[in-house]
Rosetta silent file (secondary structure, phi, psi, omega in degrees, C-alpha in Angstrom):
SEQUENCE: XXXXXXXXXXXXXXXXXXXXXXXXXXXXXXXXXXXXXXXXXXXXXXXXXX
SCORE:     score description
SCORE:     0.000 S_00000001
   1 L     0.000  -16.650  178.041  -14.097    6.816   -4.213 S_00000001
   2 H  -127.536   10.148  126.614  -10.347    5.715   -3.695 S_00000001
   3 H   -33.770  -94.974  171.135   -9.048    5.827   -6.806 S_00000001
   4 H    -5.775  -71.641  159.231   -9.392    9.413   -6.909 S_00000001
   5 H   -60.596  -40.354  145.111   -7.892    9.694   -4.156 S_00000001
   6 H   -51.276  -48.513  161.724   -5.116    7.723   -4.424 S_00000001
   7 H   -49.792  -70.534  160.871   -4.192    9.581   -7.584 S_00000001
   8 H   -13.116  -99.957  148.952   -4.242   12.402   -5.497 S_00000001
   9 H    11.390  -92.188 -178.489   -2.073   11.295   -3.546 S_00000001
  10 H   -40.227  -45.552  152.788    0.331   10.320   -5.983 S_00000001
  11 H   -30.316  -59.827 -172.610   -0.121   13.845   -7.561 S_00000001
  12 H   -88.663    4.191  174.389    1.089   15.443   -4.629 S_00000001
  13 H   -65.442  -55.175 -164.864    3.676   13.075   -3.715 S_00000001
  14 H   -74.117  -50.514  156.764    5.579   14.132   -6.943 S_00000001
  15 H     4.124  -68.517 -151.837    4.408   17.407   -6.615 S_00000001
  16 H   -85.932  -42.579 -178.568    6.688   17.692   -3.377 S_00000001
  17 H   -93.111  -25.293  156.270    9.052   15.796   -4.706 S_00000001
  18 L    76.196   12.836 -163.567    9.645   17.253   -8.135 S_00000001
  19 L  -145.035  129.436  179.875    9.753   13.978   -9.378 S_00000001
  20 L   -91.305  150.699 -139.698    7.483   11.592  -10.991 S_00000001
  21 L  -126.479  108.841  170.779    7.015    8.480   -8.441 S_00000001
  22 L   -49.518  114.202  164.275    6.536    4.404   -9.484 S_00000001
  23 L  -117.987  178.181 -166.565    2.964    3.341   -8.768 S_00000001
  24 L  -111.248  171.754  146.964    1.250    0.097   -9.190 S_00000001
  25 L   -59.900  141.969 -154.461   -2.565   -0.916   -9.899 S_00000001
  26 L  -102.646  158.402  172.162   -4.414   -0.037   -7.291 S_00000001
  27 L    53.603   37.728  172.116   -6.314   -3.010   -5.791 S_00000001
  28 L   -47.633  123.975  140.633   -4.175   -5.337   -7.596 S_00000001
  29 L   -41.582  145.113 -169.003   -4.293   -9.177   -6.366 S_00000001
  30 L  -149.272  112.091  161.755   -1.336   -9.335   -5.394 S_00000001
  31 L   -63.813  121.617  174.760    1.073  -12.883   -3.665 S_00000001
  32 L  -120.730  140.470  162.747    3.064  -11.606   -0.910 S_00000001
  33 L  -101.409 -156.472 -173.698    5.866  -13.917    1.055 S_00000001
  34 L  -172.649  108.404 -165.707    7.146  -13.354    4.257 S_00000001
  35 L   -98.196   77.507 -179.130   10.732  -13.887    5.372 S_00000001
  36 L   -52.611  116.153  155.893   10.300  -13.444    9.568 S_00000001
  37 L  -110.821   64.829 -123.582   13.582  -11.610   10.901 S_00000001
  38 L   155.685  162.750 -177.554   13.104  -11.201   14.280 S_00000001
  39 L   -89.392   16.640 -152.471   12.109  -12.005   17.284 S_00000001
  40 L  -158.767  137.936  154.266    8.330  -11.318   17.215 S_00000001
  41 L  -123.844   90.069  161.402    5.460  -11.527   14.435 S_00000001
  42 L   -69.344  119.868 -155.803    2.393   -9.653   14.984 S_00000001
  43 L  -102.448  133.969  155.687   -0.419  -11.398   12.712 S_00000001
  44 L  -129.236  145.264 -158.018   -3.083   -8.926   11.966 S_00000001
  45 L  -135.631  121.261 -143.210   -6.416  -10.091   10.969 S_00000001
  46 L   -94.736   -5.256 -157.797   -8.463   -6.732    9.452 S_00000001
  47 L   -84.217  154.175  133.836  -11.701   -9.262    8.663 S_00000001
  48 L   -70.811  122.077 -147.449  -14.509   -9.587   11.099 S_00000001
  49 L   -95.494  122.552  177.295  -15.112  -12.214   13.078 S_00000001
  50 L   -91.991    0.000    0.000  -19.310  -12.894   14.365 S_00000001
């Protein structure tokens, strides 16, 4: 179901934009770092906890 939609999406980005737009794989594993610049880091944790 969000595939689809994400294409969408992308459709109508360039659509708008008149331009075709870099996308990725969708649900890609993916390694992210994380360079803190600031004074504050808000940690969000999306899993559910029992």
């Amino acid at each position: 179901m969000a595939i689809p939609l994400y294409n969408k999406f992308i459709e109508l980005v360039q659509s708008e934009l008149g331009k075709e737009v870099g996308t990725g794989e969708f649900g890609a594993d993916m390694q992210v770092s994380l360079v803190n610049d600031g004074p504050v880091t808000i940690w969000i944790d999306t899993k559910q906890r029992e």
